[in-house]
N, C-alpha and C positions, 0 to 999 in steps of 0.2 A: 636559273639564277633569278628571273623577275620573281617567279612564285615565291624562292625563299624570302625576297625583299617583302612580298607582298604579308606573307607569314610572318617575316619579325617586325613590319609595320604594325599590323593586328595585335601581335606579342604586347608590343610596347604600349600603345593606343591602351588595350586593357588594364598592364601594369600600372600606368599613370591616373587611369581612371580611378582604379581602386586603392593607388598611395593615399588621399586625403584620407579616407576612411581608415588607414591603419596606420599614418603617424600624426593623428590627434593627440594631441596631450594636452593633459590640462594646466592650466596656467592657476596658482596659488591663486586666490581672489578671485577666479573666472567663476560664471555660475556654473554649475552643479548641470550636467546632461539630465533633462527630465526621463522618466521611464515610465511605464504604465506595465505592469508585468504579473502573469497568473501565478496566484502563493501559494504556499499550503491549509491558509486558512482565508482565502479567498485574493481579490484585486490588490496589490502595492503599488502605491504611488507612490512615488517621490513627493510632487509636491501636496499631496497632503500631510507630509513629515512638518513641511515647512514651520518654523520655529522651536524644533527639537534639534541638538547637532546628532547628527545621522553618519553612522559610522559603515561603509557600503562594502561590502568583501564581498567579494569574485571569487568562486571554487567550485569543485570539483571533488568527485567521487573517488577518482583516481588519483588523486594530488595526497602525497603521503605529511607533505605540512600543513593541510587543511584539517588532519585529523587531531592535530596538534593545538592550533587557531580555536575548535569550537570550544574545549572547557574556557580556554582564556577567554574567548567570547562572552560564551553564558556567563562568568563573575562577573564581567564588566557592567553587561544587564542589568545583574541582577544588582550587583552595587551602584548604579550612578541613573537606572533608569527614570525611579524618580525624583530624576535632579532633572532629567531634559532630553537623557540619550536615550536613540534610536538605534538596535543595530539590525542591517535589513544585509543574511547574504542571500546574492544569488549565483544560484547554480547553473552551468555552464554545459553543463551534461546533453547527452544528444536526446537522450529522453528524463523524462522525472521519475520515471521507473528507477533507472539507476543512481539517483540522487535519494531517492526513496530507503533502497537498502542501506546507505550511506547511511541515512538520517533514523535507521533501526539502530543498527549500533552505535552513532556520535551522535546521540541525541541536539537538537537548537533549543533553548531558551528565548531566542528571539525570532522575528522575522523572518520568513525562505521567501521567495521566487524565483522561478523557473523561466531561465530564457535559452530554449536550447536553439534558436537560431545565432544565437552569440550577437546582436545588433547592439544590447548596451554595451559589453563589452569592448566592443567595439567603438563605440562614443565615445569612451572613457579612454582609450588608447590600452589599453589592458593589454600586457605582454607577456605574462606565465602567471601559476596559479601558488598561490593563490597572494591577489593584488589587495587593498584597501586604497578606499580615496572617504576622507572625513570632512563631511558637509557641515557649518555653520548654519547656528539659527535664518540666516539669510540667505542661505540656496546659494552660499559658493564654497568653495574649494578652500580647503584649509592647511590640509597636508596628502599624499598619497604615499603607499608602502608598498614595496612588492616581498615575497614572500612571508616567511615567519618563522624564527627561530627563537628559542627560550629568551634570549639578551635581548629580544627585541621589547618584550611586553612591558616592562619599563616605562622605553621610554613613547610606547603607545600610549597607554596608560598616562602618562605626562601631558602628551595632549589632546587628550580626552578630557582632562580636569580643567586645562587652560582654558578649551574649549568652552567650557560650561563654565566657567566662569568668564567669561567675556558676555556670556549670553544672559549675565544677573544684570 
């Protein structure tokens, strides 16, 4: 009986340790979790974004609305990026091998990084795939989305323009 105590003390002592790290969430207006993370075409930083609003998607290779996400992605790019927007996803995959074949067939028009230890993710409070959290010219939090279905892009879209116009 002590031993089982001694194990569900341990149990728990861990759980507790590692609750902060997996119910972060971010607060509207909070800053923006920094990152520093290996790309496909080299280092992402977060704040080197700083002063572009920075649109951050979390996915995955295996995530069947992430394949859905990047065309809507690439337009948003390629329409509003020289207005200000950033869009930086990164991939959650346990290597970039398989974000890699991902990224043969659904080609990005924008920003990759690869963080297969899942740590931003994890800053971010990121709960299934595929999430969005949209940074302000000021490195905070503007809005965040978890999944993506057709009805959504609208009103993503909506504040992506707000966005960038708050940042005139």
């Amino acid at each position: 009986m002590k031993m089982l105590s001694m194990v569900s003390a341990a149990a728990l002592a861990v759980t507790l340790a590692a609750a902060p790290a997996l119910v972060l969430a971010l607060d509207k207006g909070a800053p923006a979790p920094q990152f520093t993370l290996p790309g496909a075409d080299g280092e992402v930083k977060l704040a080197s974004l700083q002063g572009k609003v920075v649109y951050v998607d979390f996915w995955a290779s295996w995530c069947g609305p992430c394949r859905q996400s990047f065309p809507w992605m690439n337009e948003m790019q390629a329409k509003y990026g020289t207005r200000g927007l950033q869009i930086v996803g990164v991939n959650v995959d346990g290597t970039s091998e398989e974000a890699r074949k991902f990224l043969a067939t659904t080609p990005a028009k924008f920003t990759i990084a690869f963080d297969p230890k899942g740590a931003t993710p994890r800053q971010y409070g990121i709960k299934g795939m595929p999430s969005s959290v949209l940074v302000g010219t000021d490195g905070k939090v503007i809005a965040e989305h978890s999944g993506f279905r057709d009805s959504d892009r609208a009103a993503l879209e909506a504040q992506i323009v707000a966005a960038l116009g708050a940042a005139k």
